[in-house]
C-alpha positions in Angstrom: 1.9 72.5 61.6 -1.3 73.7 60.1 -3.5 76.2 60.9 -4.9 74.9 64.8 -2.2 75.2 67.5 -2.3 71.5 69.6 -0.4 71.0 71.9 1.2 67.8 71.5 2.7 67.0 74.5 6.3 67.3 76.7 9.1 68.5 74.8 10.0 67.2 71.5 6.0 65.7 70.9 5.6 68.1 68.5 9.0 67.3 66.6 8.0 63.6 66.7 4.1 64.6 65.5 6.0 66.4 62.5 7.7 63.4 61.7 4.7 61.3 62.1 3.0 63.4 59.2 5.9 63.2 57.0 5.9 59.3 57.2 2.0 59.4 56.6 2.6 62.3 53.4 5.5 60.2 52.1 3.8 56.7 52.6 0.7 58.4 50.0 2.8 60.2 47.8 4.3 56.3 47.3 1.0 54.4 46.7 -0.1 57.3 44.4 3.2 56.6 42.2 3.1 53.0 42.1 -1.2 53.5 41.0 -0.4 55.7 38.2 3.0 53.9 37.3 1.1 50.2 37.3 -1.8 51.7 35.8 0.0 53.2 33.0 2.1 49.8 32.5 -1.2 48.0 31.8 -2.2 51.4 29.2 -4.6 52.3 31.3 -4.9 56.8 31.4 -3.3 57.8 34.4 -6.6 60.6 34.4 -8.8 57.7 34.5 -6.7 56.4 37.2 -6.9 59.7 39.3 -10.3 60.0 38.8 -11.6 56.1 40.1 -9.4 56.1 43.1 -10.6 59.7 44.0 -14.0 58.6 44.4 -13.3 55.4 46.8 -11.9 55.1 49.6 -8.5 55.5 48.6 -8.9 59.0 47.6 -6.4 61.5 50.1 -5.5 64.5 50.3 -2.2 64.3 49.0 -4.1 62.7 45.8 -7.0 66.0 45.6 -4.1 68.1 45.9 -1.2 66.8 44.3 -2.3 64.1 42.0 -4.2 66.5 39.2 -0.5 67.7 38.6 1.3 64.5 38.9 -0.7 63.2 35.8 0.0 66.7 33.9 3.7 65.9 35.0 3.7 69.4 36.6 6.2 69.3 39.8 6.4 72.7 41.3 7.1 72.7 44.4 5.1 72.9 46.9 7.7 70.7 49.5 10.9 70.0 47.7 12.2 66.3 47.5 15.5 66.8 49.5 13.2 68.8 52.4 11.6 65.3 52.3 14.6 62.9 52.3 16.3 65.2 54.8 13.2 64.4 57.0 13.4 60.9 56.3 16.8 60.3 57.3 15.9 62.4 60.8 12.6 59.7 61.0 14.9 56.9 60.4 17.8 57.9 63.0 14.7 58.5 65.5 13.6 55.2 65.0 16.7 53.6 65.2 17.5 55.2 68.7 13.8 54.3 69.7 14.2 50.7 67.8 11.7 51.1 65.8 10.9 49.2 62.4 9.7 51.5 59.6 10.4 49.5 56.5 8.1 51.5 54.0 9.8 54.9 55.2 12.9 52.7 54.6 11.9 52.2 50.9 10.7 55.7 50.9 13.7 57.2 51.9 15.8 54.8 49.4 13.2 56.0 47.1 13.7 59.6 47.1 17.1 59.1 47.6 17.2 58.1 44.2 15.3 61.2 43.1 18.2 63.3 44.4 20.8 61.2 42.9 18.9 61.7 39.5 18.9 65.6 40.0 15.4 66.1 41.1 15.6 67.4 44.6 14.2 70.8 43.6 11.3 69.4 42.9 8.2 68.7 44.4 7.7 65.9 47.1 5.5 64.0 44.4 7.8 64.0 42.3 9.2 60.9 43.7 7.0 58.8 40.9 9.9 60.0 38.7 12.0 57.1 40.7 8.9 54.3 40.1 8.9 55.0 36.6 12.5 54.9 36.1 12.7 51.2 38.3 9.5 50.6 35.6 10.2 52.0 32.7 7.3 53.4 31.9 6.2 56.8 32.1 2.9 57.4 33.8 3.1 61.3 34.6 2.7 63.5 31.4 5.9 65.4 29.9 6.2 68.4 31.3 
């Protein structure tokens, strides 16, 4: 995963590092699509939006990289949706059999579970603000 090699430990580490960075991608791509959807509810430019929180501390990468094309409503992917909820559902049976609470990967799996049952899997991961706005009904990401 990425471009340095670390070794992450006995067998299976580097499996469980994966998943750690899918929880942490997932967890971002959330609070970025609940920003932009609440933001938008209030009227406020989901640009505007993008550009305040990318200044401050809550800037990340997943907002540099994905968030320009969220607000344009452009959801290419990059990491498809189902790649995501398939990983979630292998983080959730890991913690399970560790017993583990991970409530917000709960939510995020229910989340993009959603975003499958609506027809979106091939798109990208972001995408899952698609499933905010419809629990919102608003729409914060532009028409594509």
């Amino acid at each position: 995963m990425g471009k340095t090699v670390t070794h992450c430990g006995e067998a299976g580490a580097g499996q469980t590092v994966k998943a750690c960075n899918q929880i942490q991608v997932a967890l971002s791509l959330l609070g970025m699509a609940e920003a932009f959807v609440l933001g938008a509810k209030a009227g406020v430019d989901p640009q505007i939006i993008l550009r305040v929180l990318s200044g401050g501390y809550a800037q990340t990468r997943v907002m540099d990289v994905r968030g320009p094309k969220v607000v344009k409503g452009e959801f290419e992917p990059g990491f498809k949706s189902r790649f995501h909820y398939k990983d979630l559902g292998i983080i959730m049976e890991t913690a399970k059999n560790l017993n583990v609470s991970l409530p917000a990967s709960a939510l995020a799996q229910q989340l993009f579970s959603s975003l499958l049952a609506n027809g979106y899997g091939d798109l990208d991961h972001s995408a899952v603000i698609k499933a905010i706005e419809m629990l919102s009904n608003v729409q914060a990401a532009a028409k594509a």
